[in-house]
BATORDO-856013 format. One line per 3 residues: number of its first residue (from 1); their letters; for each residue x, y negated, z negated of N, C-alpha, C, O. Coordinates in steps of 0.001 Angstrom, whole numbers, m for minus. Example, Ala and Ser with C-alpha at 12.3 -4.5 7.8 and 13.67 -1.06 7.14 Angstrom:
# residues 2
1 = as = 13190 5690 m7800 12300 4500 m7800 13200 3300 m7800 14236 3319 m8465  12850 2250 m7080 13670 1060 m7140 12900 m30 m7870 13409 m1138 m8039
//
This chain:
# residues 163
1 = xxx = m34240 m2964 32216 m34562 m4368 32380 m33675 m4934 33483 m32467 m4730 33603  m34531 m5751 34350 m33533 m6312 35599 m32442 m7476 35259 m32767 m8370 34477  m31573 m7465 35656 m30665 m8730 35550 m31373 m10012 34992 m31448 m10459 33847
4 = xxx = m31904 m10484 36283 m32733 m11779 35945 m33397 m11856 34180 m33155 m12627 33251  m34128 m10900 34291 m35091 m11143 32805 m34017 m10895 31575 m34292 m11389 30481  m32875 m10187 31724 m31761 m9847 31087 m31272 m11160 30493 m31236 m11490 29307
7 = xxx = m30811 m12007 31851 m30299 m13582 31861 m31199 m14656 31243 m30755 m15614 30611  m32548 m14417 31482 m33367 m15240 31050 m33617 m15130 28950 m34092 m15835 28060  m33074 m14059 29060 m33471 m13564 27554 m32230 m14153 26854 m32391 m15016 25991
10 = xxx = m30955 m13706 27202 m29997 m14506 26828 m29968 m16021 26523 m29497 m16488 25486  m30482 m16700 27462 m30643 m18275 27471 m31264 m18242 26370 m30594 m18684 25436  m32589 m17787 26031 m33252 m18330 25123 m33210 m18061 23837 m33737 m18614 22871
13 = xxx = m32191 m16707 23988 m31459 m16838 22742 m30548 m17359 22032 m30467 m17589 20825  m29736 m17556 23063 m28434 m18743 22519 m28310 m20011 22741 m27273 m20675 22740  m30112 m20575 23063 m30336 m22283 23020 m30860 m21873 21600 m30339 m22266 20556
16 = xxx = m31707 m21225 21657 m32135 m20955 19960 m31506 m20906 18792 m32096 m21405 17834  m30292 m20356 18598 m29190 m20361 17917 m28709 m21496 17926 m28820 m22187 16913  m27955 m22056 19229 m27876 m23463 19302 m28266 m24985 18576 m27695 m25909 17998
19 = xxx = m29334 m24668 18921 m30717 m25367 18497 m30109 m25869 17138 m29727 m26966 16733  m30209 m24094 16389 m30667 m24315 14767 m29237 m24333 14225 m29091 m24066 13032  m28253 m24595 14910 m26713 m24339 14713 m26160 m23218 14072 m25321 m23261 13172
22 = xxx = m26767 m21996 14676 m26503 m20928 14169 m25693 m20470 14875 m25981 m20849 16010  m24173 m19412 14916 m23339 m19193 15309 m23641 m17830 16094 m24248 m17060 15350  m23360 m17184 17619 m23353 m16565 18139 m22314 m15424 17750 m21395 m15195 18536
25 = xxx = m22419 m14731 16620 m21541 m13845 16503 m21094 m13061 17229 m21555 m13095 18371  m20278 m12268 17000 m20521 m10803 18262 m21115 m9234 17652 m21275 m8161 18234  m21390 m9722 15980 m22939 m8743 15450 m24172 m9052 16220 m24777 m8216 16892
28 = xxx = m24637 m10761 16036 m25767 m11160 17012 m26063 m10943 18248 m27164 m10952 18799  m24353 m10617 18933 m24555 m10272 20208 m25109 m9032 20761 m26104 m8793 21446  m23761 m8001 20041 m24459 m6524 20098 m25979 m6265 19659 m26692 m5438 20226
31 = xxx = m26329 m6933 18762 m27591 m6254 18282 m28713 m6975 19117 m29831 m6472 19232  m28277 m8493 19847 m29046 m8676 20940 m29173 m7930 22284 m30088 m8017 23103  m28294 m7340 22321 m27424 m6661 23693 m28429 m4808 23724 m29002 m4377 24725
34 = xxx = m28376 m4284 22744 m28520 m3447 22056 m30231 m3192 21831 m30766 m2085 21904  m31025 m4643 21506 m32136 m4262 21615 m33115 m4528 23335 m34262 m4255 23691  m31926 m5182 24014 m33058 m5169 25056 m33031 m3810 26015 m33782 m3511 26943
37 = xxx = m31992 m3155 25503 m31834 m1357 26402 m33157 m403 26262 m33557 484 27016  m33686 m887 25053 m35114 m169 24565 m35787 m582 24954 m35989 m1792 24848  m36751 509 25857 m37659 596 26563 m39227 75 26035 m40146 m473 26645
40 = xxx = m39091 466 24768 m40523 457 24156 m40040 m8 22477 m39210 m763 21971  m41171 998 21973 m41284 68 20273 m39725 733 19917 m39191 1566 20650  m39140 230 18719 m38029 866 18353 m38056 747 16625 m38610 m211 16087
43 = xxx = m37519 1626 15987 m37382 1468 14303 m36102 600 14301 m35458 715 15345  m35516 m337 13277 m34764 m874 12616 m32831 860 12480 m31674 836 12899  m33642 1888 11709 m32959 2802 11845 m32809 3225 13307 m31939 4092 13395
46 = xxx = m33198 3003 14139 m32946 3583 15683 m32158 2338 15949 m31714 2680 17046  m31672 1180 15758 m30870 462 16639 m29582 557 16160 m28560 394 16826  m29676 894 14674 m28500 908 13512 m27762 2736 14212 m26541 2881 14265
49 = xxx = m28480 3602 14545 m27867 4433 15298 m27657 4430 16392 m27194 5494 16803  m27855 3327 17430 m27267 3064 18631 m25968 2259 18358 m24807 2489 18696  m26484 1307 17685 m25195 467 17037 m23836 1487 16914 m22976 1738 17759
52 = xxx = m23997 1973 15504 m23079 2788 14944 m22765 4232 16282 m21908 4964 15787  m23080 4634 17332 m23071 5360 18357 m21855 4961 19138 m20857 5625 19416  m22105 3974 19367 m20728 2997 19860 m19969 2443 19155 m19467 1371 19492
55 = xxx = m19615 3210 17658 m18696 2500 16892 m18732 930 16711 m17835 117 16934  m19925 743 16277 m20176 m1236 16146 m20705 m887 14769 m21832 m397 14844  m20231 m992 13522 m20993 m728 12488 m21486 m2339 11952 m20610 m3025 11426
58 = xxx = m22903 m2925 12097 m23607 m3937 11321 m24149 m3901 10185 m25045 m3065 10297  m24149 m4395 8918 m25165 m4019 7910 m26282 m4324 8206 m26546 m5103 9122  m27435 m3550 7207 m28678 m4067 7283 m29050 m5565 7013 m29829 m6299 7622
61 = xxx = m28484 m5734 6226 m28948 m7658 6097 m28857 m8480 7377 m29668 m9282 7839  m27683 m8090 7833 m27280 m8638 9490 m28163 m7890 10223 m28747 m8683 10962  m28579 m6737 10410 m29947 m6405 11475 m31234 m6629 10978 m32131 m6576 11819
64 = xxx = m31528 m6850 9898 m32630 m7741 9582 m32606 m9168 10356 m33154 m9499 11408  m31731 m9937 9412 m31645 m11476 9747 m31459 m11434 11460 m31754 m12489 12022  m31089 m10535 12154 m31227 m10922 13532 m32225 m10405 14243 m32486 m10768 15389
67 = xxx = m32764 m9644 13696 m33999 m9379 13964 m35132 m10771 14093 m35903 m11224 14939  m34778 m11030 12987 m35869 m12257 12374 m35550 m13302 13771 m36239 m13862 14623  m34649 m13235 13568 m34444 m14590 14505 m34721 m14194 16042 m35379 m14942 16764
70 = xxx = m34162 m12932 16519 m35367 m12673 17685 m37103 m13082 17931 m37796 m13396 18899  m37304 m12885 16548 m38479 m12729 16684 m38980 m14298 16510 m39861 m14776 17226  m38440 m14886 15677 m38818 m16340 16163 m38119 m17056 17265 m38337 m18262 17377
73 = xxx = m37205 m16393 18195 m36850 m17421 19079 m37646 m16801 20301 m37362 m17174 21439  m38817 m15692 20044 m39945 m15645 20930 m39540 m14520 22183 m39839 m14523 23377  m38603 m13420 21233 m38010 m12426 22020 m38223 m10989 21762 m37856 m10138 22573
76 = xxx = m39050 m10581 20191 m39084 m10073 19659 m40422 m10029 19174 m40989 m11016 18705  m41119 m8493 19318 m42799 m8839 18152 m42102 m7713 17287 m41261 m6902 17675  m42700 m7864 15903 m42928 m6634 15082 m44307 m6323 14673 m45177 m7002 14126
79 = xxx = m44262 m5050 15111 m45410 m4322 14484 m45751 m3952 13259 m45277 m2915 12796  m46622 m4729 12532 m45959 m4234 10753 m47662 m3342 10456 m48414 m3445 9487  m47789 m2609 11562 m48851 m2011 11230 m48540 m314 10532 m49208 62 9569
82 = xxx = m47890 234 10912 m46877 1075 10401 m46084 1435 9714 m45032 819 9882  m46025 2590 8550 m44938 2504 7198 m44038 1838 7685 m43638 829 7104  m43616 2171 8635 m41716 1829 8924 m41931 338 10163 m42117 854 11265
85 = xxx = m41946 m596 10241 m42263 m1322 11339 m41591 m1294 12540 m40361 m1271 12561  m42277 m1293 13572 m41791 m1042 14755 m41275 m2497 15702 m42028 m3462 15570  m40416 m2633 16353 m40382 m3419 17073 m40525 m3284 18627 m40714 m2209 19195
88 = xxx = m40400 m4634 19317 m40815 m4478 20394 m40296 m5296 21551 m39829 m6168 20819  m39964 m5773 22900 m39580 m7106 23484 m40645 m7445 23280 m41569 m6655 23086  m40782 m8961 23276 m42109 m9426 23709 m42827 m9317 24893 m44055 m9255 24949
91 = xxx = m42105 m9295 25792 m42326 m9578 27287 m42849 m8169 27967 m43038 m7999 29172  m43025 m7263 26991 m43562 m5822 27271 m44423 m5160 26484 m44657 m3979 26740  m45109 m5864 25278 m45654 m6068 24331 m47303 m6360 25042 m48257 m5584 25085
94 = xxx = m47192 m7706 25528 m48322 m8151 26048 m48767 m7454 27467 m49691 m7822 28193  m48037 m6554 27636 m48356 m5752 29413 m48974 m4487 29140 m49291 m3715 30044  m49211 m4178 27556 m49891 m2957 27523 m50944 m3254 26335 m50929 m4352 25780
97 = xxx = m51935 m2164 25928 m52919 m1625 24686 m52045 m1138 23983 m51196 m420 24511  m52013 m1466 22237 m51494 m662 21804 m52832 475 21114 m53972 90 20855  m52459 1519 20976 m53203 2579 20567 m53266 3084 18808 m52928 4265 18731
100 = xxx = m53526 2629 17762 m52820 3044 16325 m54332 3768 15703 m55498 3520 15398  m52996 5151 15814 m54260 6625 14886 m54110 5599 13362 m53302 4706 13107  m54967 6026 12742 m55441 5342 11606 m55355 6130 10280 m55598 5847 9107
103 = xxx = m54678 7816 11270 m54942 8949 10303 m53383 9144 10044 m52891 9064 8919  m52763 9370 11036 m50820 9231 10977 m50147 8237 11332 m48951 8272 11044  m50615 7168 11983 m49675 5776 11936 m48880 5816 13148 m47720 5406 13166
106 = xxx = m49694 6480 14548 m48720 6554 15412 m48913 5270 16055 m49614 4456 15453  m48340 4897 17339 m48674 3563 18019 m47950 3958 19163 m46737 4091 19321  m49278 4189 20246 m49144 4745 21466 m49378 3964 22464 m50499 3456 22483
109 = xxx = m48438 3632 23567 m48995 2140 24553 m50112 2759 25693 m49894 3885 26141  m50622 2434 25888 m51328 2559 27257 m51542 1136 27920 m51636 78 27297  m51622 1349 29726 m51642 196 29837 m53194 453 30908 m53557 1403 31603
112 = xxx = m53709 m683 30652 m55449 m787 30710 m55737 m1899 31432 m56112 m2847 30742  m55672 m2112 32760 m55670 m3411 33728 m56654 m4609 33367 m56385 m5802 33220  m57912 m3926 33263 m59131 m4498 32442 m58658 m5325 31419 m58997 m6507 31465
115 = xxx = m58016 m4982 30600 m57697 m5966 29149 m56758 m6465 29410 m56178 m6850 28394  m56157 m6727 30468 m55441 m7468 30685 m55648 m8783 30443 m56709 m9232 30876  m54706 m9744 29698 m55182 m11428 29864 m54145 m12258 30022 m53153 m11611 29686
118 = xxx = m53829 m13334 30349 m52809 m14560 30554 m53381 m14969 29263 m54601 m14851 29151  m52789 m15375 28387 m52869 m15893 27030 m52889 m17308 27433 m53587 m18045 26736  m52192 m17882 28528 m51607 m19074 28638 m52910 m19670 29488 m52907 m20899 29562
121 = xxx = m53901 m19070 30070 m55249 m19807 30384 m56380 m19490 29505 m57603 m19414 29626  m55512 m19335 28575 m57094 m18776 27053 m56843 m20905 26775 m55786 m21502 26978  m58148 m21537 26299 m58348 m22321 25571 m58722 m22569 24323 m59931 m22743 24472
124 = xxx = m58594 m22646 23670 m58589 m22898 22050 m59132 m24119 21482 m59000 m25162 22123  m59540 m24123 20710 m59815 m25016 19863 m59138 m25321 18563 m59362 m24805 17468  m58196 m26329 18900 m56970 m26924 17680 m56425 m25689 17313 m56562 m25150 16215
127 = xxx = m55373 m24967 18936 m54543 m23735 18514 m53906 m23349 19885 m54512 m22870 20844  m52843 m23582 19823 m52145 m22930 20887 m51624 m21946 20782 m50704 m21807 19975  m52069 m20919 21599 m51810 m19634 21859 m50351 m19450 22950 m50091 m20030 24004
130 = xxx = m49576 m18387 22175 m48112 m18162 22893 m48007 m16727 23581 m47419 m16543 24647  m48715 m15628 22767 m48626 m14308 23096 m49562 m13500 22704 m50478 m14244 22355  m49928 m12263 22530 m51316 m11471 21941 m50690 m10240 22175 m49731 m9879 22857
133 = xxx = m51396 m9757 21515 m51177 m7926 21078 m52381 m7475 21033 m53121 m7987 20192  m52744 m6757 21619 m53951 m5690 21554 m53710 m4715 20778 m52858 m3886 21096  m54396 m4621 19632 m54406 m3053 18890 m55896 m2320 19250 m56779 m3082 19645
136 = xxx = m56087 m1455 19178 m57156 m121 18964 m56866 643 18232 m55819 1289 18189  m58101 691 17291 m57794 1640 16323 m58255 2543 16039 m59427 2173 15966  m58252 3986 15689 m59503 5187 16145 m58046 6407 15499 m57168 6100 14692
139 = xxx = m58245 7819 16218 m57876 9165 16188 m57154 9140 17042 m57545 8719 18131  m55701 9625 16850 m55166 10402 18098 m56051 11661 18562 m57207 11629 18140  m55823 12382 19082 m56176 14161 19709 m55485 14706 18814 m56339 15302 18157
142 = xxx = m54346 14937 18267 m54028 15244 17071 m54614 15752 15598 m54843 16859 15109  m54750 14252 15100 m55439 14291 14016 m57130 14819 14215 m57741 15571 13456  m57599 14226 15365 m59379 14260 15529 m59184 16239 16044 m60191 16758 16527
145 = xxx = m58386 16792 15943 m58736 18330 16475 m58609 18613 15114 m59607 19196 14691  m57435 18343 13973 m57183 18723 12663 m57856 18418 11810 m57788 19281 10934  m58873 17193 11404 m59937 16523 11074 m61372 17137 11170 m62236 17100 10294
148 = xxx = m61468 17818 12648 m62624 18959 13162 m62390 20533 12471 m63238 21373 12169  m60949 20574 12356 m61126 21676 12386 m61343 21897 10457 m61810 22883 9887  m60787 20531 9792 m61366 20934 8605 m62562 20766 8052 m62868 21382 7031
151 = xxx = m63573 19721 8791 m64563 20373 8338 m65427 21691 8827 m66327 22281 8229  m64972 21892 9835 m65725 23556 10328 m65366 24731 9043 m65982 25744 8710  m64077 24100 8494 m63739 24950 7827 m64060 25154 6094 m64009 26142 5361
154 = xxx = m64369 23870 5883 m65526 23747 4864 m66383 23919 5097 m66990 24535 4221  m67038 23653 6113 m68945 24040 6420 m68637 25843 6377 m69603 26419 5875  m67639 26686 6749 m67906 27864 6463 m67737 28468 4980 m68291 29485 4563
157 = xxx = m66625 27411 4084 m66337 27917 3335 m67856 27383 1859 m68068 27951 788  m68442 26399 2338 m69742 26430 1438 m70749 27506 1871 m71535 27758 959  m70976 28272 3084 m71843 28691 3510 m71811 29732 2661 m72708 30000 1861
160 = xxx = m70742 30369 2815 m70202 31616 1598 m70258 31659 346 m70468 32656 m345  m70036 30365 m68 m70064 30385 m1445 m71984 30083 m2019 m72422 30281 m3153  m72785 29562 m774 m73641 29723 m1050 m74517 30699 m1137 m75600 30488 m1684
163 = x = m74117 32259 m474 m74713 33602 m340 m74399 34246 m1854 m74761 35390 m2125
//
């Protein structure tokens, strides 16, 4: 992430805090600091081992609750489509498709120029729109080869049992 969008993310996190007179810890910090290095979706357990990597040990209640508050101060999506929920920046969220097999729960980005949209020239009717997520939902190649290959493998195994 470049400086600028780095700086810009900061601001709007610690007017947000501000705001709600919530105190800028230096847990809130690291774990703000910490999630914008990730590139893409991330687990809750993947930041708690970056955390703890650098000897910063946070509890879970504290990477929850700052989680949360990322995510409402409009810095943060979660994906709660997935056993384990994934997170995400926002600001990299809306620049791709997300892809979710339906058979293992993966969530694969692709980015698809076509579906592209500015949310912010969508019009509504009594609803203002802030951000959007594209899901698709279908087979990885994965599952749809393992899926094929079991029924080939029942269609042989009735054929037999029908002789």
């Amino acid at each position: 992430m470049d400086v600028a969008t780095a700086n810009e993310l900061r601001r709007i996190f610690v007017t947000f805090l501000n705001e709600r007179n919530f105190r800028l810890t230096k847990e809130r910090n690291a774990i703000f600091e910490y999630v914008c290095e990730f590139v893409g979706h991330f687990e809750l357990r993947q930041l708690q081992n970056k955390l703890e990597e650098n000897v910063f040990h946070v509890s879970k209640s504290t990477l929850y609750t700052t989680l949360d508050i990322l995510i409402n101060a409009g810095i943060l999506v979660k994906h709660p489509l997935t056993p384990i929920p994934l997170y995400e920046l926002k600001r990299m969220a809306d620049k791709h498709v997300h892809l979710f097999c339906i058979e293992c729960c993966s969530l694969t980005d692709i980015s698809v120029r076509s579906l592209r949209v500015d949310v912010r020239q969508l019009k509504f009717r009594k609803f203002t729109a802030y951000y959007h997520n594209v899901y698709i939902f279908g087979l990885c190649s994965k599952c749809a080869f393992r899926l094929r290959q079991e029924v080939e493998s029942n269609r042989l195994k009735k054929r037999r049992h029908e002789c």
